[in-house]
N, CA, C, O and CB atoms as a CASP TS submission, in Angstrom:
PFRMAT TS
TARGET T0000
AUTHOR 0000-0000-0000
METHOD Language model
MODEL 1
PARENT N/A
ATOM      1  N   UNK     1       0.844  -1.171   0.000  1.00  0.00           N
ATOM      2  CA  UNK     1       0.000   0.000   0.000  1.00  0.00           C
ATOM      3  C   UNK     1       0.896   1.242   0.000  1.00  0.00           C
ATOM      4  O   UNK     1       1.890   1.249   0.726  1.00  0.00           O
ATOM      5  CB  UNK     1      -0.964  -0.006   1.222  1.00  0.00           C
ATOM      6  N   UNK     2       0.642   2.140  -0.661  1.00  0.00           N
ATOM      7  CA  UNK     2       1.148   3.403  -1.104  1.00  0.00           C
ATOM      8  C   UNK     2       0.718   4.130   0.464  1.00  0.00           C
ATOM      9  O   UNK     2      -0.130   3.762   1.277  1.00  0.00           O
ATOM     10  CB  UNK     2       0.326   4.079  -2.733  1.00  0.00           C
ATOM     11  N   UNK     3       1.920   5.602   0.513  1.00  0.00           N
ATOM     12  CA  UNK     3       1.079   6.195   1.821  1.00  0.00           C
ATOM     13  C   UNK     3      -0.183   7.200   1.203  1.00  0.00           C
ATOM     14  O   UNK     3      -1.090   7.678   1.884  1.00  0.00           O
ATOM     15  CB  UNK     3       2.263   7.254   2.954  1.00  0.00           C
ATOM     16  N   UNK     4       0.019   7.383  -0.288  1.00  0.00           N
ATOM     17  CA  UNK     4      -1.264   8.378  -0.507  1.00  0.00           C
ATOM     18  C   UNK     4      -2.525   7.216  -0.608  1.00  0.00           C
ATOM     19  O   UNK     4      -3.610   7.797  -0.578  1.00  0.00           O
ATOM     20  CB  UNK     4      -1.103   9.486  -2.176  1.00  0.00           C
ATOM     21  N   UNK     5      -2.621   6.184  -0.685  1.00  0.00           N
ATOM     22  CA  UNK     5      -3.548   5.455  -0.961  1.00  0.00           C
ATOM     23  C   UNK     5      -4.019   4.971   0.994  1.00  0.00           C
ATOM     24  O   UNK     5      -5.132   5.083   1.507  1.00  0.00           O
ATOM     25  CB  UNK     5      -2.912   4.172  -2.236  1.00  0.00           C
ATOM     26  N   UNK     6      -3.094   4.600   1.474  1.00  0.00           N
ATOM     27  CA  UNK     6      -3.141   4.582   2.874  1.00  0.00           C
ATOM     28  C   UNK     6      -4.222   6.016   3.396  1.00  0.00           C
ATOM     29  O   UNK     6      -5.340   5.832   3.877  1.00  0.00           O
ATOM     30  CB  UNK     6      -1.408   4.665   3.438  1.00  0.00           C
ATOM     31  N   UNK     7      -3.654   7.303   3.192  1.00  0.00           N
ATOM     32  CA  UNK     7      -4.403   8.267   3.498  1.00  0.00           C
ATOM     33  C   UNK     7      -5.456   8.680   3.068  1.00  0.00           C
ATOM     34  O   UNK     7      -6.055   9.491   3.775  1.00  0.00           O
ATOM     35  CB  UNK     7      -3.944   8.968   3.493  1.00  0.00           C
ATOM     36  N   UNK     8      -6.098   8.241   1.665  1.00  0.00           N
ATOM     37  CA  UNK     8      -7.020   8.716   1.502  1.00  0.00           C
ATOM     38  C   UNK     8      -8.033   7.453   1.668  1.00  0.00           C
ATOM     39  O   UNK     8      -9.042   7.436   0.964  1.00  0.00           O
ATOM     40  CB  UNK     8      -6.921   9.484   0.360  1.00  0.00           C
ATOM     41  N   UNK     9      -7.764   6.323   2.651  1.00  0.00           N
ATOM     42  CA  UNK     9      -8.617   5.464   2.755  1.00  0.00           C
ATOM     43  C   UNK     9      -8.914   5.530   4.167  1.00  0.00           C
ATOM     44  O   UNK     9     -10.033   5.211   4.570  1.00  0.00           O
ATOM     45  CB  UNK     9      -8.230   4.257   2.232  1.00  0.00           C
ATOM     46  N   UNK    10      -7.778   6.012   5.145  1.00  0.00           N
ATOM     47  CA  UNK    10      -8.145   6.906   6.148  1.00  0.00           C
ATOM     48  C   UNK    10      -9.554   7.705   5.591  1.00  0.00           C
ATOM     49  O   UNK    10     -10.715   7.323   5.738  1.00  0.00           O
ATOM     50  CB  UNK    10      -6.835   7.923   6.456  1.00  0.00           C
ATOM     51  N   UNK    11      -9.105   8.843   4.959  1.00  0.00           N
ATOM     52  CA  UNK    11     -10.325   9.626   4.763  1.00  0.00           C
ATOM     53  C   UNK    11     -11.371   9.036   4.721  1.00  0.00           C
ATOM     54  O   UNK    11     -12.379   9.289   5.381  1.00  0.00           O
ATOM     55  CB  UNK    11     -10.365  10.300   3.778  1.00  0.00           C
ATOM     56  N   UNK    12     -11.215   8.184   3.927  1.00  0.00           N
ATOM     57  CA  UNK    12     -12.801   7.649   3.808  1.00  0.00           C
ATOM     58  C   UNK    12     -13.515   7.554   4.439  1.00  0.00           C
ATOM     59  O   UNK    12     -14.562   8.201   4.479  1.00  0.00           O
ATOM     60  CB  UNK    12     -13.113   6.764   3.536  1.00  0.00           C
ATOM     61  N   UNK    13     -12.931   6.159   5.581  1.00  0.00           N
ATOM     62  CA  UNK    13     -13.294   5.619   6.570  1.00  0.00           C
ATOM     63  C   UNK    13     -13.451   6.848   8.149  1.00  0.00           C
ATOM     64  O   UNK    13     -13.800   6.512   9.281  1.00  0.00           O
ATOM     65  CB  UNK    13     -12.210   4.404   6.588  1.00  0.00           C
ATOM     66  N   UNK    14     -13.001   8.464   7.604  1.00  0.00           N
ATOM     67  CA  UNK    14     -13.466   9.162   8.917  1.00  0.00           C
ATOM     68  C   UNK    14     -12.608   9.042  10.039  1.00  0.00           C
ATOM     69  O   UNK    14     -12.839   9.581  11.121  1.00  0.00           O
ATOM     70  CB  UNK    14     -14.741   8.662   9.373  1.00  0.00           C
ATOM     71  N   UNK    15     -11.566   8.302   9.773  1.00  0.00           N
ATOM     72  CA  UNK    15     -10.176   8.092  10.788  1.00  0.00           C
ATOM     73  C   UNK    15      -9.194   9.161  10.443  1.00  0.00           C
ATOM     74  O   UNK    15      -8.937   9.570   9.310  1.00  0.00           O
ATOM     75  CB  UNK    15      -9.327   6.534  10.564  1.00  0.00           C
ATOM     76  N   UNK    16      -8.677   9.560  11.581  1.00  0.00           N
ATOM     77  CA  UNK    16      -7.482  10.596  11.361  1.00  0.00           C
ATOM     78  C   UNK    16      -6.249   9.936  11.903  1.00  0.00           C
ATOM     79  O   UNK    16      -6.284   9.227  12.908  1.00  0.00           O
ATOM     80  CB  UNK    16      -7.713  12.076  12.146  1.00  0.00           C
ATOM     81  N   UNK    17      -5.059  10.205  11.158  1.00  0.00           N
ATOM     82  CA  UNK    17      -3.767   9.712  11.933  1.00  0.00           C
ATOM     83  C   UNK    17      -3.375   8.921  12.893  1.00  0.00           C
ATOM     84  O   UNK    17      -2.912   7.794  13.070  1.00  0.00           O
ATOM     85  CB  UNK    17      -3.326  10.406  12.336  1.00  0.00           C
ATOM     86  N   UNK    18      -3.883  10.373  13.775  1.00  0.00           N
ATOM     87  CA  UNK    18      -4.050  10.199  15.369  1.00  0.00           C
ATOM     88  C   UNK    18      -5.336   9.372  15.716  1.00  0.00           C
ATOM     89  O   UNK    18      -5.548   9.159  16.910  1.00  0.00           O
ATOM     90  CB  UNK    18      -4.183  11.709  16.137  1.00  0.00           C
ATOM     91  N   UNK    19      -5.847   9.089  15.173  1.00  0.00           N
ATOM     92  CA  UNK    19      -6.961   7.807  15.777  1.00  0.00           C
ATOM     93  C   UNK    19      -6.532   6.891  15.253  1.00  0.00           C
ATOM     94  O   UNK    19      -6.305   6.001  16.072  1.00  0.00           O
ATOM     95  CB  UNK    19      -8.540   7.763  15.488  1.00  0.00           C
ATOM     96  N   UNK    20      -6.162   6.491  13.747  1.00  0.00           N
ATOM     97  CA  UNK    20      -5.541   5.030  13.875  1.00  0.00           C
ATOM     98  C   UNK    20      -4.340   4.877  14.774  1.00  0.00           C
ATOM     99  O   UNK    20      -4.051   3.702  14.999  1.00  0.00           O
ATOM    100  CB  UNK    20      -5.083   4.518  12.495  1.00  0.00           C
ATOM    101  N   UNK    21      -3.702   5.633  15.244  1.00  0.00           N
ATOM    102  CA  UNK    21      -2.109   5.758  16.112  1.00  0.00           C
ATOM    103  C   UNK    21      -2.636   5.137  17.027  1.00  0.00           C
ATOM    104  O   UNK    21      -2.032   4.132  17.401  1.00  0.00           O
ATOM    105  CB  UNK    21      -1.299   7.280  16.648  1.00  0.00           C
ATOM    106  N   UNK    22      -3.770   5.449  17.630  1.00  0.00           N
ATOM    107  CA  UNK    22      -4.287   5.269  19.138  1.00  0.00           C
ATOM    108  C   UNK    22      -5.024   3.707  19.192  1.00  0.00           C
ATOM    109  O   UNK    22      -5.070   2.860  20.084  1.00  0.00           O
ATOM    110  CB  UNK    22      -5.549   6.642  19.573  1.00  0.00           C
ATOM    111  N   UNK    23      -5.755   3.769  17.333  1.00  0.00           N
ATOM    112  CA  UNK    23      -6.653   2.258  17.457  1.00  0.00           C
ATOM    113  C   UNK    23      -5.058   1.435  17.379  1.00  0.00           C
ATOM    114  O   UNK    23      -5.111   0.483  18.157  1.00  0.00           O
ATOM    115  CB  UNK    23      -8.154   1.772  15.734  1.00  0.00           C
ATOM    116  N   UNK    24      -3.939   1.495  16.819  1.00  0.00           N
ATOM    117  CA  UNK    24      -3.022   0.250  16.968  1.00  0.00           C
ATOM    118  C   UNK    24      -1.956   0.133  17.760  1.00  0.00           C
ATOM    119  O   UNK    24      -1.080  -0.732  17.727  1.00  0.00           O
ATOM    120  CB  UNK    24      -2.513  -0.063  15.914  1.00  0.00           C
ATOM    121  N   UNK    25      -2.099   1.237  18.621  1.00  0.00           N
ATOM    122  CA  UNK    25      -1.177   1.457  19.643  1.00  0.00           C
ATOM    123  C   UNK    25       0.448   1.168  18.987  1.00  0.00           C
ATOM    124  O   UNK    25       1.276   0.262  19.082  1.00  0.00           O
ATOM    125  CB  UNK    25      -1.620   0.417  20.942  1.00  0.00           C
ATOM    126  N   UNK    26       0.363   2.477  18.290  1.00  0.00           N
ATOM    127  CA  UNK    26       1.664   2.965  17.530  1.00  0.00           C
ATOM    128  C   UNK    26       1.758   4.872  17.849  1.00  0.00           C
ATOM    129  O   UNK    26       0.717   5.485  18.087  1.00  0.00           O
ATOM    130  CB  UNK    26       1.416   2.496  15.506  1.00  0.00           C
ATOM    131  N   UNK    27       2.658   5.349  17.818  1.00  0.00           N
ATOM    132  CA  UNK    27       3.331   6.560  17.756  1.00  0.00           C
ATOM    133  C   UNK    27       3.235   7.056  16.389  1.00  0.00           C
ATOM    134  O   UNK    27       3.607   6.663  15.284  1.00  0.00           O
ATOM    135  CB  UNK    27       4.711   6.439  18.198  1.00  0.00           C
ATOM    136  N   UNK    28       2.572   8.114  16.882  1.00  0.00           N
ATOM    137  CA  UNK    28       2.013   9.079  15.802  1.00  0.00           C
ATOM    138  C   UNK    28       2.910   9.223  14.329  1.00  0.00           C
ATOM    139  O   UNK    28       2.620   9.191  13.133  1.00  0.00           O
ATOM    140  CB  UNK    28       1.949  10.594  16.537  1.00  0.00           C
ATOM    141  N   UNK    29       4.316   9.420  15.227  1.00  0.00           N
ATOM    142  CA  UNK    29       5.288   9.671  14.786  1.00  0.00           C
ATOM    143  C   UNK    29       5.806   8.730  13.926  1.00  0.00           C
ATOM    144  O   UNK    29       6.456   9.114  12.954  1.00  0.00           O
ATOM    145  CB  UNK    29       5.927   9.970  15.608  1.00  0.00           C
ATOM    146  N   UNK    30       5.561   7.172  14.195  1.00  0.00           N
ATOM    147  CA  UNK    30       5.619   6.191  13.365  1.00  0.00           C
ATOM    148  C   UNK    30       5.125   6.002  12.199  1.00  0.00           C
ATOM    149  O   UNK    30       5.884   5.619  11.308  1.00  0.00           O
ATOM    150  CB  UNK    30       5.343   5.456  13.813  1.00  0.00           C
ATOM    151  N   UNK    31       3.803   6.216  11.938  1.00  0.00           N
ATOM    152  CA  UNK    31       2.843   6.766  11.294  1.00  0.00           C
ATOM    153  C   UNK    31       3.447   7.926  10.171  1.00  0.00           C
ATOM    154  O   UNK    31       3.575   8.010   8.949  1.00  0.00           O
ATOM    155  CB  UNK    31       1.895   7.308  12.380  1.00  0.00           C
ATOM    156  N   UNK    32       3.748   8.808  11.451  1.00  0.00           N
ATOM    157  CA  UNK    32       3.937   9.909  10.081  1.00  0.00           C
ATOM    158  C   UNK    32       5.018   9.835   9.217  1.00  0.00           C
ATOM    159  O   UNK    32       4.956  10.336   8.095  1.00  0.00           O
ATOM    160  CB  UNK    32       4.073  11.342  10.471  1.00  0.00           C
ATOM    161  N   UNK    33       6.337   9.065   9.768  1.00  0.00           N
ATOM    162  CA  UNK    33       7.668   8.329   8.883  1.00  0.00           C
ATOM    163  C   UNK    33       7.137   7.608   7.915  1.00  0.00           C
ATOM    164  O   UNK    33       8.047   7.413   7.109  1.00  0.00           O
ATOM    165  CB  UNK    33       8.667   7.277   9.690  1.00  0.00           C
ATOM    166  N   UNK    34       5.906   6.970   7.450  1.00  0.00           N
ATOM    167  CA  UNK    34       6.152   6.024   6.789  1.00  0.00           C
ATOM    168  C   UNK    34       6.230   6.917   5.783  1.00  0.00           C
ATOM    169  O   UNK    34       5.845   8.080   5.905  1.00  0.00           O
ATOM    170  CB  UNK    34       5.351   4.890   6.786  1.00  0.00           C
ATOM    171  N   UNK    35       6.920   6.257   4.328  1.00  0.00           N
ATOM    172  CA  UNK    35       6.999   6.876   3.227  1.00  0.00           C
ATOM    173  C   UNK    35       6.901   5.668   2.279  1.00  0.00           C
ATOM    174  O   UNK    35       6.505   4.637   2.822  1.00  0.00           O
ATOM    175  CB  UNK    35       8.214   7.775   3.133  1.00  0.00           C
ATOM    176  N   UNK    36       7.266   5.576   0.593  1.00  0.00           N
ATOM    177  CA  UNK    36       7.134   4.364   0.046  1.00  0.00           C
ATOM    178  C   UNK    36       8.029   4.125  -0.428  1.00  0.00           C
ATOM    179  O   UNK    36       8.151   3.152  -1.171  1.00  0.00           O
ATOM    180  CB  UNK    36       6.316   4.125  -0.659  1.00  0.00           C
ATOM    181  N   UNK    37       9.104   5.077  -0.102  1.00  0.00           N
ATOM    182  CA  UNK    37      10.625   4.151  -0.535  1.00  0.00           C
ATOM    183  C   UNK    37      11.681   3.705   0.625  1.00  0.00           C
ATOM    184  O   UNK    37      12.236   2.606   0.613  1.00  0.00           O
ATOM    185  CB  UNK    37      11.656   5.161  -1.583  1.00  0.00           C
ATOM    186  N   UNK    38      11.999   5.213   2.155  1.00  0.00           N
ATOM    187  CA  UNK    38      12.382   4.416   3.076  1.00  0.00           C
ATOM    188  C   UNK    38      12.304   3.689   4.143  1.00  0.00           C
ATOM    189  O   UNK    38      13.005   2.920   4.799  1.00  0.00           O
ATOM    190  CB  UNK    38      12.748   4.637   3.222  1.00  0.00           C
ATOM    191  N   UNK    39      11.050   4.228   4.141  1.00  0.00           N
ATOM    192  CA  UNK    39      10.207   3.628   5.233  1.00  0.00           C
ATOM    193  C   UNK    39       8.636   3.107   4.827  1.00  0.00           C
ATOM    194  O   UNK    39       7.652   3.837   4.948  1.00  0.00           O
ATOM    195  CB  UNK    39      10.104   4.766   6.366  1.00  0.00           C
ATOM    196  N   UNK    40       8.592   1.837   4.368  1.00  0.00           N
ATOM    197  CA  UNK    40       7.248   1.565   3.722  1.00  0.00           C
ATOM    198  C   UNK    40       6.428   1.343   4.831  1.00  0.00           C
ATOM    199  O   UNK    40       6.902   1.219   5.961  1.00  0.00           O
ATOM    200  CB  UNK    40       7.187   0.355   2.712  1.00  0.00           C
ATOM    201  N   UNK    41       4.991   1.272   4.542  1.00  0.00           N
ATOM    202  CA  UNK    41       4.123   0.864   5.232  1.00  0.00           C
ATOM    203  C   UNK    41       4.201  -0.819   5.609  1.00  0.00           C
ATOM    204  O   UNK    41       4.621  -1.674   4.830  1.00  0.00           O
ATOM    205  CB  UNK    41       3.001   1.320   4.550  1.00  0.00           C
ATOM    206  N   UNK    42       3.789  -1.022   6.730  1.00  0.00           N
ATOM    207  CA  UNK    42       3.774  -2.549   7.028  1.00  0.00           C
ATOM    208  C   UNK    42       2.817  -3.505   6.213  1.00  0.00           C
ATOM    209  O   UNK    42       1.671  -3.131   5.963  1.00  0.00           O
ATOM    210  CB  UNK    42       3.393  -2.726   8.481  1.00  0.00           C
ATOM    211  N   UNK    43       3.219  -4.577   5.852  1.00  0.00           N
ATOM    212  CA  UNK    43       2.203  -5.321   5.536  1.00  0.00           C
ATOM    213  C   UNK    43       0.516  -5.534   6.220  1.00  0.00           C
ATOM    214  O   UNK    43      -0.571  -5.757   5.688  1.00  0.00           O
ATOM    215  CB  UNK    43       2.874  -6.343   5.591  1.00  0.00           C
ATOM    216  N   UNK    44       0.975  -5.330   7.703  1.00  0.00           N
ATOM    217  CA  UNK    44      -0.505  -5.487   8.146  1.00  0.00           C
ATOM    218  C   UNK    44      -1.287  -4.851   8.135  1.00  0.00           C
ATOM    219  O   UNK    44      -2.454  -5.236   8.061  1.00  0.00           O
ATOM    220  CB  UNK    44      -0.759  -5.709   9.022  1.00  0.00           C
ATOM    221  N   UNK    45      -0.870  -3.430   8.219  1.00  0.00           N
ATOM    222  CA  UNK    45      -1.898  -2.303   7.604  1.00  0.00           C
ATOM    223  C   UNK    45      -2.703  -2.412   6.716  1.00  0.00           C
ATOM    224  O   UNK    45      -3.860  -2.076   6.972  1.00  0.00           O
ATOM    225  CB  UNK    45      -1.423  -1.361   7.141  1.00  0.00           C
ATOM    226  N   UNK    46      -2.354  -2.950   5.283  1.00  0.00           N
ATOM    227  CA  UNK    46      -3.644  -3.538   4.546  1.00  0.00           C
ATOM    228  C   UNK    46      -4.942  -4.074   5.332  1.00  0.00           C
ATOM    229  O   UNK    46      -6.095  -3.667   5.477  1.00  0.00           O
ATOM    230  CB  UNK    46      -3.176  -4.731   3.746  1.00  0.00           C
ATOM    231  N   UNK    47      -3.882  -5.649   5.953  1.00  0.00           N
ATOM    232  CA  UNK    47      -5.236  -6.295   6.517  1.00  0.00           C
ATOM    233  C   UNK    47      -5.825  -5.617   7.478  1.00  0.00           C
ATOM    234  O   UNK    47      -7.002  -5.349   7.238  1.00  0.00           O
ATOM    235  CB  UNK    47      -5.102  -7.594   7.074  1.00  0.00           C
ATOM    236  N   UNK    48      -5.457  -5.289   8.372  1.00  0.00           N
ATOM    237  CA  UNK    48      -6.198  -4.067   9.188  1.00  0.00           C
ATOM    238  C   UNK    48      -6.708  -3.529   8.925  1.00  0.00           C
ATOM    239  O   UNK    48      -7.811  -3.745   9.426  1.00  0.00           O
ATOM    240  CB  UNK    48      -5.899  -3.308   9.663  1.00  0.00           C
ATOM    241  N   UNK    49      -6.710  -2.551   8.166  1.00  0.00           N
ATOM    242  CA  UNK    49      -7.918  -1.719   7.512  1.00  0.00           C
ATOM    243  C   UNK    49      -9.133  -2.105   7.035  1.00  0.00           C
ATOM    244  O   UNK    49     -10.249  -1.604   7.171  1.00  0.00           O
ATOM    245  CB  UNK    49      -7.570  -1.164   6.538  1.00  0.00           C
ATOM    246  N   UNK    50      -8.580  -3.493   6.203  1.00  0.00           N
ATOM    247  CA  UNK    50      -9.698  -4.656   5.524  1.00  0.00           C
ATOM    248  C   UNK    50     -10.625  -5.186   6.548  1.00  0.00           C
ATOM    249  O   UNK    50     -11.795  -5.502   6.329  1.00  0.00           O
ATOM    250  CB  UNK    50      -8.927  -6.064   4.869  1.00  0.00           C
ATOM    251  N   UNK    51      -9.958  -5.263   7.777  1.00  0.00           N
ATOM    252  CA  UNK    51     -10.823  -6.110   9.036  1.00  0.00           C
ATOM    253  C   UNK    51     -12.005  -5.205   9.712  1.00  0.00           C
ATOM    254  O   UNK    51     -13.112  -5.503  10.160  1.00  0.00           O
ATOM    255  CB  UNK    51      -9.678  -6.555  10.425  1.00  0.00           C
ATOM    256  N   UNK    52     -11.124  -3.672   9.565  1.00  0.00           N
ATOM    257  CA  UNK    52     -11.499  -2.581  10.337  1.00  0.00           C
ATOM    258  C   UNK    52     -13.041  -2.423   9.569  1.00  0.00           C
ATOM    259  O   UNK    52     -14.109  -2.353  10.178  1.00  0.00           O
ATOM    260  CB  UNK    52     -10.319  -1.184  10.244  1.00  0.00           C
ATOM    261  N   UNK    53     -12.876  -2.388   8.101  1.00  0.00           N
ATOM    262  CA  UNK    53     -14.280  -1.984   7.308  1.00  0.00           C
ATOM    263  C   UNK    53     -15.144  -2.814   7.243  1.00  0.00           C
ATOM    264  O   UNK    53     -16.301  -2.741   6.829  1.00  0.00           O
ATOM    265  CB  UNK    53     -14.211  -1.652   6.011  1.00  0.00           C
ATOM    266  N   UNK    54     -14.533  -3.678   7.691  1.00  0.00           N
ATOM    267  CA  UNK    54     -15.785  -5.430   8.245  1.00  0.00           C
ATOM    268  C   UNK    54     -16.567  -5.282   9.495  1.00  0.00           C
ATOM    269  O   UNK    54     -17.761  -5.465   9.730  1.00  0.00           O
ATOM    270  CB  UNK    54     -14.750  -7.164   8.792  1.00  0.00           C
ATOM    271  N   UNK    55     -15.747  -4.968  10.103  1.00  0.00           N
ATOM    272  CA  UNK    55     -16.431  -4.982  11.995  1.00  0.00           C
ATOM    273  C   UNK    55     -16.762  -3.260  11.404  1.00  0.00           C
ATOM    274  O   UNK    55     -17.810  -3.177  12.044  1.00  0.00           O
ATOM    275  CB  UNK    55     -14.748  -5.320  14.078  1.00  0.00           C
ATOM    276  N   UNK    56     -16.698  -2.323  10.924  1.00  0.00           N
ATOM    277  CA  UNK    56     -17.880  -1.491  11.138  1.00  0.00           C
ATOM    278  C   UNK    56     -18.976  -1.527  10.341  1.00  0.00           C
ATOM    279  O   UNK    56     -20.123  -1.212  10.659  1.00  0.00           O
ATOM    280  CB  UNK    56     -17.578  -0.314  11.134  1.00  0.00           C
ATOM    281  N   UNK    57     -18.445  -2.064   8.920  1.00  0.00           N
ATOM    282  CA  UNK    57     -20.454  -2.722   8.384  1.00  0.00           C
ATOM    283  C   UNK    57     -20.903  -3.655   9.128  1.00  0.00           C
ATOM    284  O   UNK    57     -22.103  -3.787   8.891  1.00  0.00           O
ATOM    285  CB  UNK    57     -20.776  -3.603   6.757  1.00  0.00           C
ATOM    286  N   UNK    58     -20.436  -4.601  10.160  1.00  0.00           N
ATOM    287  CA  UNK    58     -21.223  -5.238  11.064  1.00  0.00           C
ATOM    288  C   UNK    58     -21.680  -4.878  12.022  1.00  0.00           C
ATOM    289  O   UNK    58     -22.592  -5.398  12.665  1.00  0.00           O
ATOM    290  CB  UNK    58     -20.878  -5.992  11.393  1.00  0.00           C
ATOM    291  N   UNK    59     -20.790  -3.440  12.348  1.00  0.00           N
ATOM    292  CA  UNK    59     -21.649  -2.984  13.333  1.00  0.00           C
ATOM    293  C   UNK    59     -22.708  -2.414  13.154  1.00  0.00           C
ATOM    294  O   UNK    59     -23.662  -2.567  13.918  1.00  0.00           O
ATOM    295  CB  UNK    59     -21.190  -2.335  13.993  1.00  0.00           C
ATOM    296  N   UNK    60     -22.741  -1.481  11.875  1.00  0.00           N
ATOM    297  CA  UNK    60     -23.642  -0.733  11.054  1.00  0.00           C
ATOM    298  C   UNK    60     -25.314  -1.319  10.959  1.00  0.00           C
ATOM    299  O   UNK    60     -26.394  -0.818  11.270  1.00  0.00           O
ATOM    300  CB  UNK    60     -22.929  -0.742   9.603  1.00  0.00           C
ATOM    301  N   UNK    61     -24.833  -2.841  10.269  1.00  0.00           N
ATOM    302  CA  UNK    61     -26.118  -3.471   9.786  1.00  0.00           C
ATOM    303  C   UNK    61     -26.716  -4.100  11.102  1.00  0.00           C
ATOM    304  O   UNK    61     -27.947  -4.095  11.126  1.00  0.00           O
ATOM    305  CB  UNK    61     -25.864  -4.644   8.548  1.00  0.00           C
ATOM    306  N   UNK    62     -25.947  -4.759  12.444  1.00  0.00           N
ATOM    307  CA  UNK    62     -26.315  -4.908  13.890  1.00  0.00           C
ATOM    308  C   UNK    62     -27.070  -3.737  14.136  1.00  0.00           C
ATOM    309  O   UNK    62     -28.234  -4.129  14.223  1.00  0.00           O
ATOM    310  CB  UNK    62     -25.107  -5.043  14.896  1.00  0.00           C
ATOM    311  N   UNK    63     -27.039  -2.605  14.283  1.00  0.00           N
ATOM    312  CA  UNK    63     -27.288  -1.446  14.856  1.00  0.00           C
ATOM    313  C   UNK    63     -28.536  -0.869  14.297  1.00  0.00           C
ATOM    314  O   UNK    63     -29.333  -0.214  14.968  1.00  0.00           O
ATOM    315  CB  UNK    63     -26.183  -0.601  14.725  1.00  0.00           C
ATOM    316  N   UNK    64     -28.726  -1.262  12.484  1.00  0.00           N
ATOM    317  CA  UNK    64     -30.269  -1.131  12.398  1.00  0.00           C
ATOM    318  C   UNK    64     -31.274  -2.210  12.354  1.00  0.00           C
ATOM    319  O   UNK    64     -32.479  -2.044  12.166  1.00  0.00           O
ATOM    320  CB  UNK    64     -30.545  -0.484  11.324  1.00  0.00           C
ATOM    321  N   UNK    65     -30.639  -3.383  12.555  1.00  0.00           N
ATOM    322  CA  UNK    65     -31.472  -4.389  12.995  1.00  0.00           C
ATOM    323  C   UNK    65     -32.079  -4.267  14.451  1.00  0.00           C
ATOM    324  O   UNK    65     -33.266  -4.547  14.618  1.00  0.00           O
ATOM    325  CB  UNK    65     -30.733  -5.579  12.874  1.00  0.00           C
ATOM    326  N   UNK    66     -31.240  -3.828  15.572  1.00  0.00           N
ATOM    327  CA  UNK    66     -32.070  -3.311  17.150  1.00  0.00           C
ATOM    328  C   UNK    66     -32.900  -2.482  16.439  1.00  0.00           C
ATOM    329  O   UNK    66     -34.080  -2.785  16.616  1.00  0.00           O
ATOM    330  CB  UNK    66     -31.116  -2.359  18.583  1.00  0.00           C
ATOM    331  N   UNK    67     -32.712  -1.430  15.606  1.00  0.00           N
ATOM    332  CA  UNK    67     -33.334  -0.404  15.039  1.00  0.00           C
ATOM    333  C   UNK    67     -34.731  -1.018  14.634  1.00  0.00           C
ATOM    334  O   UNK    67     -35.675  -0.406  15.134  1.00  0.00           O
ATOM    335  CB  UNK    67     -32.486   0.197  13.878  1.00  0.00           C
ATOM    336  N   UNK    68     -34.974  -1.783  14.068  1.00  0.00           N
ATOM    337  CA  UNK    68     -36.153  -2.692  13.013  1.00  0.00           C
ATOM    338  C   UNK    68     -36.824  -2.821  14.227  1.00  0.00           C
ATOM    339  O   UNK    68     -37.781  -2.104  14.517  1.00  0.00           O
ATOM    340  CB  UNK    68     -35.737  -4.384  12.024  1.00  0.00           C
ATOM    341  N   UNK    69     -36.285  -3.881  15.112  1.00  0.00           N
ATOM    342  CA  UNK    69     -36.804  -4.658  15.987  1.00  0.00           C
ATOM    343  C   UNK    69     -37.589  -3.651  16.959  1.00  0.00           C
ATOM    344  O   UNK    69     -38.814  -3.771  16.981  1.00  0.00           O
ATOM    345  CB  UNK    69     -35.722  -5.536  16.618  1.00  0.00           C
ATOM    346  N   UNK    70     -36.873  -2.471  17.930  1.00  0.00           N
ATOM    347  CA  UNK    70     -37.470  -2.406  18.561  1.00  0.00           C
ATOM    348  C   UNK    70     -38.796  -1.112  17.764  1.00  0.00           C
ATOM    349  O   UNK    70     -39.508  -0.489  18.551  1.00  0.00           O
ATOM    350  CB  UNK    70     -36.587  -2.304  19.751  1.00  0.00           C
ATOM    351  N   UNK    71     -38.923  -0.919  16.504  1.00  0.00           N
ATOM    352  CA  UNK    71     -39.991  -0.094  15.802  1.00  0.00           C
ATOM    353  C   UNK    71     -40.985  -1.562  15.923  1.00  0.00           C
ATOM    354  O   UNK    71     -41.894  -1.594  16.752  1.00  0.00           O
ATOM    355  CB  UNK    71     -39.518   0.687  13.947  1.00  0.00           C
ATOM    356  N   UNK    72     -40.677  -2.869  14.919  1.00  0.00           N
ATOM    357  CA  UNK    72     -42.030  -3.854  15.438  1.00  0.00           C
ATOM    358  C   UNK    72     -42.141  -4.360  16.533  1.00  0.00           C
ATOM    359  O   UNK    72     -42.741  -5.434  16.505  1.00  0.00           O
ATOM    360  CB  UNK    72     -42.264  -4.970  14.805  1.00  0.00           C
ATOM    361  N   UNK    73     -41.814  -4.037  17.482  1.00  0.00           N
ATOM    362  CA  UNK    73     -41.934  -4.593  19.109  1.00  0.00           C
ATOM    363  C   UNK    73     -43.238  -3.842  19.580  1.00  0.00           C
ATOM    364  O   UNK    73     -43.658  -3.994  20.728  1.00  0.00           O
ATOM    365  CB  UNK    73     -40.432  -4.111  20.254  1.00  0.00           C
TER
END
């Protein structure tokens, strides 16, 4: 993963820097070194992100299902 492709998938997802720093318990500063020639991004960052956009459409579609339920209750 590229860091401009890294960042603008941040964007997407409504995460800033400093909140993924904090969701992977890394230094901001770590973060902000990466580059794509001397300092690349880690491999797991992909999957992370990939996992991250899973557990929040599950939380998403959980959250209007209570929603459904308690309108026909």
């Amino acid at each position: 993963m590229k860091k401009e492709e890294f960042d603008e998938l941040l964007k997407k997802l409504g995460i800033s820097r400093q909140e993924f720093a904090t969701m992977t318990d890394l230094a901001y500063s770590t973060i902000s070194n990466w580059s794509d020639d001397k300092k690349p991004i880690p491999g797991w960052v992909d999957s992370w992100l990939e996992n991250y956009i899973k557990a929040k459409s599950y939380e998403d579609i959980k959250k209007k299902v209570f929603e459904i339920e308690k309108v026909e209750k």
